[in-house]
Z-matrix of the N, CA and C atoms (Angstrom, degrees):
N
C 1 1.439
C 2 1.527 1 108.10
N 3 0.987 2 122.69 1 115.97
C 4 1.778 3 122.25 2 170.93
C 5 1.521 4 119.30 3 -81.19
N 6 1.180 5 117.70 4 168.00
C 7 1.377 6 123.11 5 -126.97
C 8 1.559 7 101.86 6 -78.19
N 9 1.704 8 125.66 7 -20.82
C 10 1.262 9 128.54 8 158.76
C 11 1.404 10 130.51 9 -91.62
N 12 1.236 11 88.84 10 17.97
C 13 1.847 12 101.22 11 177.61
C 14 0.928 13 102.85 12 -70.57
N 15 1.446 14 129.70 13 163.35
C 16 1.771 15 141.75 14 153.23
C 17 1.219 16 109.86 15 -147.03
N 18 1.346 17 122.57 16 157.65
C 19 1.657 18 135.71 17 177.12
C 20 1.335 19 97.79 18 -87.73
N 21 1.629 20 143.43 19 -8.39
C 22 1.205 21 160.21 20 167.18
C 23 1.415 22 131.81 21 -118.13
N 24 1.466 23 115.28 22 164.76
C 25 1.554 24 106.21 23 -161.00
C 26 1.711 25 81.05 24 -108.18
N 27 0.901 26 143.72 25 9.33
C 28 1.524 27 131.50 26 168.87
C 29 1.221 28 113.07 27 -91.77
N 30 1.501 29 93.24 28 146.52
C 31 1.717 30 115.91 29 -174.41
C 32 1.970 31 111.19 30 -81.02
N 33 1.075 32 87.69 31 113.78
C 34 1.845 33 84.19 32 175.53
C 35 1.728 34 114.38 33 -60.10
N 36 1.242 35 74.75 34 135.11
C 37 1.881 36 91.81 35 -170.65
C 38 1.353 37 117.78 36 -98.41
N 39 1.437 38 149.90 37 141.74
C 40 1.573 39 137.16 38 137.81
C 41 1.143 40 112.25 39 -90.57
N 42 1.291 41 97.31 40 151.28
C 43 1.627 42 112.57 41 167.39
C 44 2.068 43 113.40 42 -82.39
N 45 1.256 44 88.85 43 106.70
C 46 1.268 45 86.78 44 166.00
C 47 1.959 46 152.95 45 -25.40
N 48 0.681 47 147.23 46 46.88
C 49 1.561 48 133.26 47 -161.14
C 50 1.472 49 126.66 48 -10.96
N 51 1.127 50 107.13 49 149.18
C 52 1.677 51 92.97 50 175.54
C 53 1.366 52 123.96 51 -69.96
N 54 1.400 53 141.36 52 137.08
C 55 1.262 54 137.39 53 169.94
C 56 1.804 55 108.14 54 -63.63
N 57 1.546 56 96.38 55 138.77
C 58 1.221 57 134.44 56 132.35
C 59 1.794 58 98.06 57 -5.56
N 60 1.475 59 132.15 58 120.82
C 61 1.500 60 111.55 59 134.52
C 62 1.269 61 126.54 60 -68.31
N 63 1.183 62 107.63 61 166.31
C 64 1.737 63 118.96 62 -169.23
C 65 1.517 64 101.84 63 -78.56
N 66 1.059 65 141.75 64 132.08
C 67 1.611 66 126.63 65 144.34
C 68 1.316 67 104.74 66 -23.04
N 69 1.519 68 94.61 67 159.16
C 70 1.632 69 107.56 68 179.24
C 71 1.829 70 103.91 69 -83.75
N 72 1.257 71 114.70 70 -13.10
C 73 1.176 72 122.45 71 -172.41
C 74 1.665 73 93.13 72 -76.17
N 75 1.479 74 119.28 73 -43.41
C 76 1.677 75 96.37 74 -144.49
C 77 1.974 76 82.28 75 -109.02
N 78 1.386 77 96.97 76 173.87
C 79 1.826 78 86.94 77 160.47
C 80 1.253 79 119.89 78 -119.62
N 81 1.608 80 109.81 79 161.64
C 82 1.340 81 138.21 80 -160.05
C 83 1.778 82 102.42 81 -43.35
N 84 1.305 83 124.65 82 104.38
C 85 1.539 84 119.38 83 179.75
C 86 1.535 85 108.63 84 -85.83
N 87 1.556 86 131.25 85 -26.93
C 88 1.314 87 131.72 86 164.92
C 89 1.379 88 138.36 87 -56.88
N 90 1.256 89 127.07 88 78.95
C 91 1.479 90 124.83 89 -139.16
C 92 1.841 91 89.91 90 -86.80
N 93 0.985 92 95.33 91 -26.84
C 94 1.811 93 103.30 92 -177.22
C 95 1.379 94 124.77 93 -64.78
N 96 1.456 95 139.65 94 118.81
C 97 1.140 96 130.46 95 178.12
C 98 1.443 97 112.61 96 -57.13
N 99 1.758 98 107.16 97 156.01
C 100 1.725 99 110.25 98 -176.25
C 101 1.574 100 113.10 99 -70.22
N 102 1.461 101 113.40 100 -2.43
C 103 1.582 102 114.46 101 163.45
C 104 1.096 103 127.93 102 -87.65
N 105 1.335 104 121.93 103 2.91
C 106 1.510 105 147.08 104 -157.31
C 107 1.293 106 88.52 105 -72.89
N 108 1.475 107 127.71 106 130.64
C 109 1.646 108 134.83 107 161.40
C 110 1.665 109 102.98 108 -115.38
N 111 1.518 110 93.36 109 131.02
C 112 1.185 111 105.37 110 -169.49
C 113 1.493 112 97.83 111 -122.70
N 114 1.857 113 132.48 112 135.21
C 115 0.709 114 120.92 113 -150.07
C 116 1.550 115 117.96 114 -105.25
N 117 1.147 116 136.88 115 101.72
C 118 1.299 117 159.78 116 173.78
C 119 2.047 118 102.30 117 31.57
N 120 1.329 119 93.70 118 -71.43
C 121 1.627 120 109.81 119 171.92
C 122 1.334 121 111.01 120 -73.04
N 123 1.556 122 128.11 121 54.40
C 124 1.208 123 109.58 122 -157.77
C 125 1.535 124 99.23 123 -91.71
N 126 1.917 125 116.18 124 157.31
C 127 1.467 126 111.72 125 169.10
C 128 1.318 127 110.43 126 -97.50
N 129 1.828 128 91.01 127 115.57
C 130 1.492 129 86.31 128 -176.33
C 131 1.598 130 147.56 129 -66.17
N 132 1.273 131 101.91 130 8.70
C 133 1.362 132 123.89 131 163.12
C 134 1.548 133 113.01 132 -69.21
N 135 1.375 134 107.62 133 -44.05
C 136 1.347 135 105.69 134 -176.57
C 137 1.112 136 118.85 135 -77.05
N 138 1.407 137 137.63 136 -20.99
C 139 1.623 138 174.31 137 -171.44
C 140 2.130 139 83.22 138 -84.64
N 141 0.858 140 134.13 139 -41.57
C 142 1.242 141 135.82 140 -152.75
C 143 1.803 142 102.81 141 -98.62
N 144 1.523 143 105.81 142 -52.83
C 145 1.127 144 117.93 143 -177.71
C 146 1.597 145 108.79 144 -80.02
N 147 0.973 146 123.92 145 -11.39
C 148 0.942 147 113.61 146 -162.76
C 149 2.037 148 109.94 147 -100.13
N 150 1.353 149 81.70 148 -40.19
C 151 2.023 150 94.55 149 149.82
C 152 0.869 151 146.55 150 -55.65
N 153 1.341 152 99.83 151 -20.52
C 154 1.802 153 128.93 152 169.32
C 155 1.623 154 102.60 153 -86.40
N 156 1.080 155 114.21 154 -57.38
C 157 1.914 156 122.91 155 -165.69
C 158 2.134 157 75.59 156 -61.30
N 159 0.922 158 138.02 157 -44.76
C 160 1.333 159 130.04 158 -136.07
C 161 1.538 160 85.01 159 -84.04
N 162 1.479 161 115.65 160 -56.27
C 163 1.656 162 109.74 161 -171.37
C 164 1.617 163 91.48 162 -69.38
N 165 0.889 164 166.39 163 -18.45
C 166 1.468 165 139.06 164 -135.17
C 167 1.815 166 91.35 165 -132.14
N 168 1.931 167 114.26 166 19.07
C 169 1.359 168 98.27 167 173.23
C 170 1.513 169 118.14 168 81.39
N 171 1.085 170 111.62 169 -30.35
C 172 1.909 171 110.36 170 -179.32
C 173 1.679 172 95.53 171 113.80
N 174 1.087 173 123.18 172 -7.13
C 175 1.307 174 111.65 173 -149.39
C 176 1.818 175 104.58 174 -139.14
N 177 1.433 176 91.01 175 127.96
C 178 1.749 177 121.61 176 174.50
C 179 1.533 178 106.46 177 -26.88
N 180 1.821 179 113.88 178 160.14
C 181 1.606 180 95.63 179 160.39
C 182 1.359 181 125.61 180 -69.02
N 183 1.900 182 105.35 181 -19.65
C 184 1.766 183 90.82 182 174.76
C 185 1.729 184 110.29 183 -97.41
N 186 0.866 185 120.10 184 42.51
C 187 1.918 186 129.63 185 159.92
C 188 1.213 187 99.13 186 90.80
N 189 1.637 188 135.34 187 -4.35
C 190 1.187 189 121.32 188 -164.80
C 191 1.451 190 95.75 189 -83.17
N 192 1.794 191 119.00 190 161.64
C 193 1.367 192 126.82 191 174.31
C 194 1.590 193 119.21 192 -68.68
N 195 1.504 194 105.22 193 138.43
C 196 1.708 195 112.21 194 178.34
C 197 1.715 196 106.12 195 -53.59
N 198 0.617 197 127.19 196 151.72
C 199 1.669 198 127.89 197 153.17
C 200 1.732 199 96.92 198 -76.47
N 201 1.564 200 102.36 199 152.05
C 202 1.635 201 110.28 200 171.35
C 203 1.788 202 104.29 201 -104.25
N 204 1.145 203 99.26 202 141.91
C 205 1.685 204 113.66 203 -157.08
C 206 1.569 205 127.90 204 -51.22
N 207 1.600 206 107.58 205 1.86
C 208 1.560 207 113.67 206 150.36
C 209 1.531 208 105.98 207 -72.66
N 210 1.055 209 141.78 208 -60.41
C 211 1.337 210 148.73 209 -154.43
C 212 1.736 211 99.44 210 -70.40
N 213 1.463 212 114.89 211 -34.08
C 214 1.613 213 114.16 212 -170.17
C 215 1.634 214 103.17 213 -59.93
N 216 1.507 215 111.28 214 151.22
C 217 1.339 216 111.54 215 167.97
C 218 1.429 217 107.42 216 -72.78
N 219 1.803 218 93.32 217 157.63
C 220 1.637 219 100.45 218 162.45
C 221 1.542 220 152.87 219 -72.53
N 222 1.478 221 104.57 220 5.31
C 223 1.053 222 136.14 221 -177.47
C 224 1.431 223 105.26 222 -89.30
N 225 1.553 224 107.47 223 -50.57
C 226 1.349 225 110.98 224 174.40
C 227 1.888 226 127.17 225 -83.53
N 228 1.157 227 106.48 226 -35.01
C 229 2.213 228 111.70 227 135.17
C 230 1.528 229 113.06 228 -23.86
N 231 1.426 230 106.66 229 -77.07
C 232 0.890 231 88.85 230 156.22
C 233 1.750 232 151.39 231 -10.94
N 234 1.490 233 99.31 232 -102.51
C 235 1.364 234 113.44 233 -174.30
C 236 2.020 235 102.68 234 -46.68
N 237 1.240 236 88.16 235 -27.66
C 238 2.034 237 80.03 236 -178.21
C 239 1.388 238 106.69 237 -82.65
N 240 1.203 239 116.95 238 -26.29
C 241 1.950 240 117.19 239 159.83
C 242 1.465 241 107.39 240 -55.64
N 243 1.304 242 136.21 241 -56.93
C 244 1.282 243 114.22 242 -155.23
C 245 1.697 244 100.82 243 -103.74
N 246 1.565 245 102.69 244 20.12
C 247 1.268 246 113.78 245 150.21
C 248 1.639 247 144.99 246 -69.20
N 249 1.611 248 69.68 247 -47.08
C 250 1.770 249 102.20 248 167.96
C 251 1.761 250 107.88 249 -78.71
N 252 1.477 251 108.61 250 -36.51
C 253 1.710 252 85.10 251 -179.42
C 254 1.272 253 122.79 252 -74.04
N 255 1.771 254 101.04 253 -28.66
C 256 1.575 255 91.03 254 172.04
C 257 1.529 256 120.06 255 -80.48
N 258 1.159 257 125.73 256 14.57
C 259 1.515 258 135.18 257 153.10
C 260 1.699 259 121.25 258 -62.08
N 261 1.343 260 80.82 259 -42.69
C 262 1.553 261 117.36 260 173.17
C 263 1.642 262 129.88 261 -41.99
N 264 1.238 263 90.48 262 -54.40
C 265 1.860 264 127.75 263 -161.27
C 266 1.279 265 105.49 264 -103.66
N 267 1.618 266 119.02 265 -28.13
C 268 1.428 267 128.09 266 153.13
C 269 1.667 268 119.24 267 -51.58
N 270 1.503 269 110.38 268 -67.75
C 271 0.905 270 126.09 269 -168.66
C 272 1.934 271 102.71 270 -65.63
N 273 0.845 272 110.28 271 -42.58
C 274 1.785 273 111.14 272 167.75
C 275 1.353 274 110.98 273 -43.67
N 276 1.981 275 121.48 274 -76.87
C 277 1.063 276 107.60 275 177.36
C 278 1.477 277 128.93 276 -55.04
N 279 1.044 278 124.55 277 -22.93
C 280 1.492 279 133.73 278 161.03
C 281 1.605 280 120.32 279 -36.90
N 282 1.286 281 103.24 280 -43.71
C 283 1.328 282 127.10 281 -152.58
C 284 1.713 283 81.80 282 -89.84
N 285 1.383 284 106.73 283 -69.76
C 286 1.743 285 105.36 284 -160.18
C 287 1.635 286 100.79 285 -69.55
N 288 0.988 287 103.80 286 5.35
C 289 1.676 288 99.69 287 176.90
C 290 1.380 289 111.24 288 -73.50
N 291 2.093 290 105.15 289 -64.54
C 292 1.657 291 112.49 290 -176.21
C 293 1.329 292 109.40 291 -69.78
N 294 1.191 293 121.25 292 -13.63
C 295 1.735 294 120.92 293 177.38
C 296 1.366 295 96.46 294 -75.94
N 297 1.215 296 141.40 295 -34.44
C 298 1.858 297 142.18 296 -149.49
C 299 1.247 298 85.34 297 -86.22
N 300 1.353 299 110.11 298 -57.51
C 301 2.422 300 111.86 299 -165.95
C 302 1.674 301 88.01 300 -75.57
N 303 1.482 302 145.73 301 -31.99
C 304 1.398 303 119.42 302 -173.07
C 305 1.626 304 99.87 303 -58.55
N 306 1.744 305 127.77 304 -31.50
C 307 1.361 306 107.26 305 -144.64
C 308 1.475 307 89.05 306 -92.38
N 309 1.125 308 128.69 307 -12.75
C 310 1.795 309 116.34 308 -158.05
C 311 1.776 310 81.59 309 -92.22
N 312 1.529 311 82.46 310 144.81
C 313 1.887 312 114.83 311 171.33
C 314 1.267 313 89.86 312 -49.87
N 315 1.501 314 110.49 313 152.00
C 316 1.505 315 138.13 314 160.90
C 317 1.549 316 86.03 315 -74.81
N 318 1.229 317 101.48 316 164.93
C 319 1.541 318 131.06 317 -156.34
C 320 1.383 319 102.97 318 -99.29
N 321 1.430 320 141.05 319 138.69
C 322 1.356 321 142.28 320 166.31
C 323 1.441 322 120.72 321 -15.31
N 324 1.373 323 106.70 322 -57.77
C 325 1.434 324 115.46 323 -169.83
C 326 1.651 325 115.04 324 -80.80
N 327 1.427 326 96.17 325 0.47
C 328 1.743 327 101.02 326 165.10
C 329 1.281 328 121.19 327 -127.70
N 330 1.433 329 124.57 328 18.01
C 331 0.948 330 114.54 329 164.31
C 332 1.735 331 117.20 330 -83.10
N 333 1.450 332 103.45 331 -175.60
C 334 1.402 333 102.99 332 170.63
C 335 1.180 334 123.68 333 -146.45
N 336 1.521 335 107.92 334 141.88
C 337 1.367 336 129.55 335 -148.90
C 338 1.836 337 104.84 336 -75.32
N 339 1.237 338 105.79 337 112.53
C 340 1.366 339 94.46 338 166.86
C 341 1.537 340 116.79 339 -135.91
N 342 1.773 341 109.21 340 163.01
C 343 1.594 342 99.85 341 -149.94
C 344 1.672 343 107.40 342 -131.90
């Protein structure tokens, strides 16, 4: 059996961890409960849209109801996929940025002298 095989048509799931609370300063960005299973192969569009439909109530800016992301068009899947990758590609350079300045030496004038 290779490594995406299954004896089943279901997607293996984890159970999420609980979030972090927010500081009281910033607000709560986890719209998802800490039981929330999100499913292994997830599309991250739907992972994206679906955080959005969750903070925004289910519901449009003019009150009408979101559709849930079978029903959304593909055009608009889309655009929330390459929403999520550039979330994605953000969060990378971000990442290889503070890792790049952790590895370089502190600078002469901050190091400290010891004897």
């Amino acid at each position: 059996m290779g490594l995406h095989d299954t004896e089943s048509d279901e997607i293996p799931t984890t159970t999420a961890p609980a979030p972090e609370p927010a500081p009281e300063s910033l607000p709560a960005t986890t719209p998802e409960p800490a039981s929330a299973e999100i499913p292994v192969q997830a599309d991250i569009g739907e992972v994206g849209y679906n955080a959005y439909c969750s903070d925004r109530g289910w519901k449009a800016f003019n009150g009408e109801p979101l559709p849930q992301w079978p029903e959304v068009k593909d055009d608009i899947k889309n655009a929330w996929r390459k929403a999520g990758l550039a979330v994605v590609a953000a969060f990378e350079r971000a990442t290889v940025a503070i890792f790049s300045e952790s590895d370089k030496p502190a600078s002469p004038e901050v190091q400290l002298e010891t004897k």
